[in-house]
LUMPAZA-116570 format. One record per residue (C-alpha): residue number from 1; residue in one letter; z, x, y. Coordinates in Angstrom, 3 decimals. Layout:
LUMPAZA-116570
{site NUM, 'A', {Z, X, Y}} ...
This chain:
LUMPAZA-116570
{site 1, 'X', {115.036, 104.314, 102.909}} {site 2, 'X', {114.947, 107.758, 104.085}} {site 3, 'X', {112.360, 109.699, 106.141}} {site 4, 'X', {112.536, 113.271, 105.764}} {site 5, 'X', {110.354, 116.417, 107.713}} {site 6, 'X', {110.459, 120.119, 106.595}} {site 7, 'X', {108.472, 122.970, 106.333}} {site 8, 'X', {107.061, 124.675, 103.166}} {site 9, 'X', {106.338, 128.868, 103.342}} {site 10, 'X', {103.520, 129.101, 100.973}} {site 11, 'X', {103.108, 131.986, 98.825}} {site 12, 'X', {100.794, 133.652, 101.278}} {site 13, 'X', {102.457, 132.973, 104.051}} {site 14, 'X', {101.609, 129.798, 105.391}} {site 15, 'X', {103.788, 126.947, 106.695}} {site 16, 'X', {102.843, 123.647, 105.604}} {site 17, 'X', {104.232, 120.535, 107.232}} {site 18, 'X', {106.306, 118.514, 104.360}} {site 19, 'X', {107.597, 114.723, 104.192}} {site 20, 'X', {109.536, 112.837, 101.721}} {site 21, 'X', {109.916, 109.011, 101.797}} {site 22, 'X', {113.016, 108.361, 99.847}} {site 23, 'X', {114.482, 105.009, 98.679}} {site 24, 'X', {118.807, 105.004, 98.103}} {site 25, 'X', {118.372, 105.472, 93.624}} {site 26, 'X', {114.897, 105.981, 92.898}} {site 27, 'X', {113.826, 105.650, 89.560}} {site 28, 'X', {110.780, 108.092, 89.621}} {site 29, 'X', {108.699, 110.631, 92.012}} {site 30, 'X', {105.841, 111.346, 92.798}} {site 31, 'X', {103.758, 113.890, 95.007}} {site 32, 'X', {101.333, 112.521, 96.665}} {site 33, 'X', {97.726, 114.545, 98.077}} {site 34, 'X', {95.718, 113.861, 100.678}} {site 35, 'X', {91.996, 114.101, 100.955}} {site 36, 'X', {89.779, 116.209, 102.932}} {site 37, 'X', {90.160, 115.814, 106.874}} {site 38, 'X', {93.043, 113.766, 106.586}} {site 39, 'X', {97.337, 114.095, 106.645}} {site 40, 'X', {100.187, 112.750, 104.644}} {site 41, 'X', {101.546, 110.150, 107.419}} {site 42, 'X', {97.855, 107.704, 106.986}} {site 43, 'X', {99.741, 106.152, 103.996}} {site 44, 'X', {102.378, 104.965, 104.800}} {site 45, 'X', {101.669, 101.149, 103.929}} {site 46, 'X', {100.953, 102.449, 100.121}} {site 47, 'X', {104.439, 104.446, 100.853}} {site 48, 'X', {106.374, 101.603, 101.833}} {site 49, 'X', {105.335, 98.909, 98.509}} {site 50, 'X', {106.093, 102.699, 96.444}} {site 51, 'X', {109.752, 102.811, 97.790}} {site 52, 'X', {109.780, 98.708, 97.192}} {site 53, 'X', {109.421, 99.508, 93.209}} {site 54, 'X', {112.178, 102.536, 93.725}} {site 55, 'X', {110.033, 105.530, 94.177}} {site 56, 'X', {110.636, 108.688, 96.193}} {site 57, 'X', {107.313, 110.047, 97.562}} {site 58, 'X', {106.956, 113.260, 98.933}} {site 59, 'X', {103.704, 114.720, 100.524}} {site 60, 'X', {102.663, 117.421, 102.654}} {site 61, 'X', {99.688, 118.498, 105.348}} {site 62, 'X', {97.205, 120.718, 103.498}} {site 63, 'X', {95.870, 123.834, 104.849}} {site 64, 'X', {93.898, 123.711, 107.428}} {site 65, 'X', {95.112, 119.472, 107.893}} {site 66, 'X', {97.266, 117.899, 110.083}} {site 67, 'X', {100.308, 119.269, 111.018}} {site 68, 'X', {100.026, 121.882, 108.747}} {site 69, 'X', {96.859, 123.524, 110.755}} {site 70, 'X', {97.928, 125.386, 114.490}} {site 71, 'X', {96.573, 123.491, 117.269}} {site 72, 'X', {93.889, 120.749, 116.495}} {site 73, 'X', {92.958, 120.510, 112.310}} {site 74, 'X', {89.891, 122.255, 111.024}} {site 75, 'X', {89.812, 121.233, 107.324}} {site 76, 'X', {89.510, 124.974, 106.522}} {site 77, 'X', {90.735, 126.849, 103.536}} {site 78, 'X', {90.170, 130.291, 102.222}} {site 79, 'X', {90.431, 129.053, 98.254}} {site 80, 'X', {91.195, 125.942, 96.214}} {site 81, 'X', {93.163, 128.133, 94.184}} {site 82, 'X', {95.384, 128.629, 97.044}} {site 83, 'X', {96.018, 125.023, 96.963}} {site 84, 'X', {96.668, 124.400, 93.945}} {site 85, 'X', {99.161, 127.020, 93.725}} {site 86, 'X', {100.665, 124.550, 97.029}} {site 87, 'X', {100.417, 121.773, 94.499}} {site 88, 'X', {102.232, 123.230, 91.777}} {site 89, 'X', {105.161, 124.779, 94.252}} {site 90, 'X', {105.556, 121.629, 95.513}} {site 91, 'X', {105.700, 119.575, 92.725}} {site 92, 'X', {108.654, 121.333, 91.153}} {site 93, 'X', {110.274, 120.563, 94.738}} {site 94, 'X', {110.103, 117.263, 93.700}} {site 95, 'X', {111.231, 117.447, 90.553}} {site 96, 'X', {114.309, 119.562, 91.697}} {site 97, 'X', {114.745, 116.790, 94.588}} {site 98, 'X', {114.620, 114.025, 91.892}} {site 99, 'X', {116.104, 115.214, 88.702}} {site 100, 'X', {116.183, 113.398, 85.751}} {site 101, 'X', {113.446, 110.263, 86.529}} {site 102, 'X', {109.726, 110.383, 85.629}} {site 103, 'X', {107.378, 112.710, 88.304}} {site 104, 'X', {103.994, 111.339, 88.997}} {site 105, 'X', {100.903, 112.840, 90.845}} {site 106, 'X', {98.911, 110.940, 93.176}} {site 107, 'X', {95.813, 112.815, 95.026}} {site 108, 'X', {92.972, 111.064, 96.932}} {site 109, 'X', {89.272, 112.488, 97.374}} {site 110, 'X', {89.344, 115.950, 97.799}} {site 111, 'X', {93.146, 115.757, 96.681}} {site 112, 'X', {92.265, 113.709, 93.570}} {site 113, 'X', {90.041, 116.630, 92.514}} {site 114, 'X', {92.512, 119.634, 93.699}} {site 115, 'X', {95.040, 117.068, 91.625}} {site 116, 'X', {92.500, 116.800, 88.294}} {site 117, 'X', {92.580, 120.987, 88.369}} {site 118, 'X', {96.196, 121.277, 89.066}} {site 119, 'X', {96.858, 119.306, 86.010}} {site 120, 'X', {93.993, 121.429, 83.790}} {site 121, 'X', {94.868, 124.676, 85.311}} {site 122, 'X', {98.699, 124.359, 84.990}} {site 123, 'X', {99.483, 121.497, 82.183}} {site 124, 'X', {102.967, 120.427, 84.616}} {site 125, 'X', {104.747, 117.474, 82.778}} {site 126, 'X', {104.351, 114.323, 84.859}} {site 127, 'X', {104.689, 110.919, 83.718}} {site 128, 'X', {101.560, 110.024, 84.954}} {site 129, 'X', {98.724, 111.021, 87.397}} {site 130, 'X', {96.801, 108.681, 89.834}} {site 131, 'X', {93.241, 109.545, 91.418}} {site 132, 'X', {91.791, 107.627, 93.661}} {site 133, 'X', {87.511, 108.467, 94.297}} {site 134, 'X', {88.428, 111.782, 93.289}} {site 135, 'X', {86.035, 114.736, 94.256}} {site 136, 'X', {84.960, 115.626, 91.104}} {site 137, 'X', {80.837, 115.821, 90.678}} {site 138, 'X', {78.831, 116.205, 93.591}} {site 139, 'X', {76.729, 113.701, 95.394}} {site 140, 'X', {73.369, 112.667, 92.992}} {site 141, 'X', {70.329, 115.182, 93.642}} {site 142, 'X', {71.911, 118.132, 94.713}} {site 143, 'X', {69.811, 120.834, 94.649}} {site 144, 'X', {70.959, 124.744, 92.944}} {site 145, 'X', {68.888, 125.935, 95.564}} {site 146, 'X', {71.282, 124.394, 97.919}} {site 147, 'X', {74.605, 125.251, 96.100}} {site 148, 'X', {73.071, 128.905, 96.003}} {site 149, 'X', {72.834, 129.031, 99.571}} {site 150, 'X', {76.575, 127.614, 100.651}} {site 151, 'X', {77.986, 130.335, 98.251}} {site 152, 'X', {76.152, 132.944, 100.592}} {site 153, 'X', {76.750, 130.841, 104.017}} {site 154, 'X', {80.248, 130.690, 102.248}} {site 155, 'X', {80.684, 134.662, 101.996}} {site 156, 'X', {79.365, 135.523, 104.974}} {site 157, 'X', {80.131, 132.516, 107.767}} {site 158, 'X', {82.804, 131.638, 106.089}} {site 159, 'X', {83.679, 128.595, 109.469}} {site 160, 'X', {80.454, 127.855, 109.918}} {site 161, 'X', {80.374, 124.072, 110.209}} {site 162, 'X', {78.277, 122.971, 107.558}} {site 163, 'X', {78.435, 119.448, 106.009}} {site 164, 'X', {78.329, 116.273, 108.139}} {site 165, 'X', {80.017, 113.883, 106.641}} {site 166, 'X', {79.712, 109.554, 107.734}} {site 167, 'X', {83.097, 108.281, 108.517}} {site 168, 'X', {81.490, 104.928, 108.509}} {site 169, 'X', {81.756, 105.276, 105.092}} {site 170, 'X', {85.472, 105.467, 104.571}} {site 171, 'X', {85.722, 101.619, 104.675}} {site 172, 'X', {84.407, 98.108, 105.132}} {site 173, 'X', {86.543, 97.371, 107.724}} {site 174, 'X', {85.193, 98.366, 110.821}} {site 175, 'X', {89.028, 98.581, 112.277}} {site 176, 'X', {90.098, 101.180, 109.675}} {site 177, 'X', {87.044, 103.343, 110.399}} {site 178, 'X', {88.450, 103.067, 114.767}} {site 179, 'X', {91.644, 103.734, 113.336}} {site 180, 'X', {90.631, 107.010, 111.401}} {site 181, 'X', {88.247, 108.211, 114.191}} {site 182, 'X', {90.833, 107.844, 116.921}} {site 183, 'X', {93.816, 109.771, 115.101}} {site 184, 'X', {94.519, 113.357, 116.309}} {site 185, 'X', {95.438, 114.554, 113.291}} {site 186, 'X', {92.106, 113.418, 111.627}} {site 187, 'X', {89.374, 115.895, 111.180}} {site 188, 'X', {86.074, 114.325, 111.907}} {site 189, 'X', {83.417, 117.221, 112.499}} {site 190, 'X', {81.559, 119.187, 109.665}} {site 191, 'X', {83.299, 120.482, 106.774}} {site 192, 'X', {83.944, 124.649, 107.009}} {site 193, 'X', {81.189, 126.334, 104.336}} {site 194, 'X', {83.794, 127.958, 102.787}} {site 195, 'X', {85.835, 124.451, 102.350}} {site 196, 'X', {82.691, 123.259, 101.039}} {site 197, 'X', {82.051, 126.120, 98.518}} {site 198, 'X', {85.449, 125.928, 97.433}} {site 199, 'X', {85.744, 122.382, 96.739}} {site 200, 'X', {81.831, 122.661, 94.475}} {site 201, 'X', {83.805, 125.507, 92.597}} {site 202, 'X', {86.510, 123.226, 91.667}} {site 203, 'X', {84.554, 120.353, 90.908}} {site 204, 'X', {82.968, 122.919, 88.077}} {site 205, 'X', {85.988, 123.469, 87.077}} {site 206, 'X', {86.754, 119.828, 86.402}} {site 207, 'X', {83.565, 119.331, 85.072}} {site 208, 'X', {83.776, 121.991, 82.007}} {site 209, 'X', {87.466, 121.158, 81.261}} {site 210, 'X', {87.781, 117.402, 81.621}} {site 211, 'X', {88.532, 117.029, 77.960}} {site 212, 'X', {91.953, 119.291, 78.431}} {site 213, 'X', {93.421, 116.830, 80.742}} {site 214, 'X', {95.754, 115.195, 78.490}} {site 215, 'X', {98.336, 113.024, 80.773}} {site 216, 'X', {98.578, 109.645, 81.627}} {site 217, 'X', {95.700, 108.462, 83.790}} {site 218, 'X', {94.783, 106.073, 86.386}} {site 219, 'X', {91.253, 106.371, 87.751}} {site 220, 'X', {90.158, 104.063, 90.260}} {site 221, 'X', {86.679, 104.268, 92.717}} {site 222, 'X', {84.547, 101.905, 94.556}} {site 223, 'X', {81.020, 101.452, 93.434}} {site 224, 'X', {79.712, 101.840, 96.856}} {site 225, 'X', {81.507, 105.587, 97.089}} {site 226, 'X', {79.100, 107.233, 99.954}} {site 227, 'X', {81.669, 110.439, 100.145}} {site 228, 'X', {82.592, 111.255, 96.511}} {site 229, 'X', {80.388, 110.353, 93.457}} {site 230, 'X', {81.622, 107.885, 91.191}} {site 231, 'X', {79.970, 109.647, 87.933}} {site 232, 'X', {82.432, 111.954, 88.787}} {site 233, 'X', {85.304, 109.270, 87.798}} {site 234, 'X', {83.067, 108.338, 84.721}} {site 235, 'X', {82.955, 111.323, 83.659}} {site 236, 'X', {86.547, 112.494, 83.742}} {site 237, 'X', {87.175, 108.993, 82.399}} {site 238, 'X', {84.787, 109.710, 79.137}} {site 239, 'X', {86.056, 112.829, 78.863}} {site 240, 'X', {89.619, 112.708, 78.965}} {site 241, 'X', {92.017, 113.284, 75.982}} {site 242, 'X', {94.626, 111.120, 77.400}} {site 243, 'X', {95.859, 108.831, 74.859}} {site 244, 'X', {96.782, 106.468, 78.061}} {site 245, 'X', {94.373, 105.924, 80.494}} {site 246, 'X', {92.898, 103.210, 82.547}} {site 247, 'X', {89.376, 103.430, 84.738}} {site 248, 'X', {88.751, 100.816, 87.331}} {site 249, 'X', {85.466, 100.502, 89.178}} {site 250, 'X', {86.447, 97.782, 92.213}} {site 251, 'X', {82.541, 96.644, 92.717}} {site 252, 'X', {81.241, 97.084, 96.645}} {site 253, 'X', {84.446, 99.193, 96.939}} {site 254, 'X', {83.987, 101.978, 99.956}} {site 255, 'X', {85.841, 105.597, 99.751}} {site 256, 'X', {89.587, 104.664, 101.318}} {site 257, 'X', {90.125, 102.146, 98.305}} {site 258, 'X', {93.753, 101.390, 99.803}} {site 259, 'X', {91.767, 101.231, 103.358}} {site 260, 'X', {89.275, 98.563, 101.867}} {site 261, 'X', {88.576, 94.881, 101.627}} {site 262, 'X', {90.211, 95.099, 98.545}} {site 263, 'X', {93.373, 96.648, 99.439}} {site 264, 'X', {96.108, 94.492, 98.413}} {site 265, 'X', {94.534, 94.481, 94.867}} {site 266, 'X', {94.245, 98.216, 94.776}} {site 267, 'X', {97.728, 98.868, 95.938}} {site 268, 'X', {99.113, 96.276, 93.225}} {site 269, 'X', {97.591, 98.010, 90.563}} {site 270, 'X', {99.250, 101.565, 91.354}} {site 271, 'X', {102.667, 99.873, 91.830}} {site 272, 'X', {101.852, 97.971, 88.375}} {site 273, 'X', {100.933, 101.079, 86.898}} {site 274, 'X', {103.627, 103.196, 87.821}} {site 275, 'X', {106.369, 100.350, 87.116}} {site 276, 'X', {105.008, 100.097, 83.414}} {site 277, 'X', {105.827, 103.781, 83.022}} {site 278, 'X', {109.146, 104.111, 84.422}} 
């Protein structure tokens, strides 16, 4: 297996830390998205049982994320749009890296939903797309007053931090929450108002044009999401046109599904998933 580290220029200007994972004849790709706060290298256990079933996964440090951000990360970001234009640059990387075998999409969280509007935004051919608790409806009882307001906070304090979010949350496992809270590379303050505005603009997005998303789908969410809504998953599930897709709720489940008490389940399903499409 190969390990591989470049840099991307975006199309404004911006160089984003890139990895690829690659195994000696893969049989499929995929690009895989990280969620809000995070970086590419905290999956590298899902990486490793990928390769095992012949995959070549590449992923990269989002704006304002890991490696990708100067100095310490600040999950900040002027547009989603911007990142999804990342998305869709780097997914015909892959593609040209891996010709000729079957390109999936994987995206967690906040990359599950900047995943879900790639796909309706661009229609890309992929054998298949993956979302884990993807960001796609916003938490139950929030208020347009509120969602007024961060568009103007948005505008005009554009890094104010805003949003506290509980990283006690992430998982059941007290370890994995040390683990998260002690990486470097992990942002762990409030999310950026403009981040935050940015990421309600794409869950609209989702929201009015879930029944465009046409591709192979697998969905999966805990019930006991604290960080993204699991409606949101119902919803895109219900509204879906793909004529292949499969929605599992793991019951108790916490936001880092592959992070979780159920973790070896979760991770056997994507690897079963995948191999019945390749």
């Amino acid at each position: 297996m190969k390990h591989l580290e470049t840099s991307y220029i975006t199309h404004d200007g911006m160089k984003l830390y890139l990895q690829a994972w690659m195994p000696e004849k893969p049989k499929a790709a995929m690009l895989l998205v990280h969620g809000l706060g995070e970086h590419s290298s905290r999956y590298l256990h899902l990486i490793e049982k990928l390769n095992a079933i012949g995959l070549s996964v590449f992923s990269f440090d989002g704006r304002g994320h890991g490696k990708s951000s100067e100095g310490s990360p600040t999950a900040f970001f002027e547009s989603y749009e911007d990142y999804v234009k990342d998305i869709d640059a780097l997914f015909g990387k892959v593609k040209s890296y891996s010709p000729g075998v079957p390109a999936f999409l994987y995206g967690h969280s906040m990359g599950g939903g900047l995943v879900a509007a790639y796909v309706l935004k661009y229609q890309p051919e992929a054998a298949g797309v993956i979302l884990s608790s993807p960001a796609i409806k916003e938490a139950e009882g929030t208020s347009q007053i509120l969602i007024s307001v961060s568009g103007l906070i948005s505008k005009w304090m554009p890094r104010f931090k805003a949003l506290k979010l509980d990283p006690k949350q992430i998982s059941r496992i007290p370890e994995e929450v040390e683990k998260y809270l002690n990486d470097p590379l992990v942002y762990t303050q409030p999310v950026p108002a403009r981040t935050g505005h940015e990421l309600l603009k794409m869950m609209r997005l989702i929201q009015e044009n879930a029944a465009n998303f046409t591709l192979p789908l697998l969905l999966i969410h805990g019930s006991s999401d604290g960080l993204t809504n699991p409606k949101g998953s119902e919803l895109l599930a219900e509204k879906a046109n793909s004529s292949d897709k499969t929605y599992k709720v793991f019951q108790g489940g916490y936001h880092e599904l592959i992070n979780d008490s159920d973790k070896e389940e979760v991770m056997q399903l994507i690897c079963d998933w995948i191999e019945e499409r390749i």
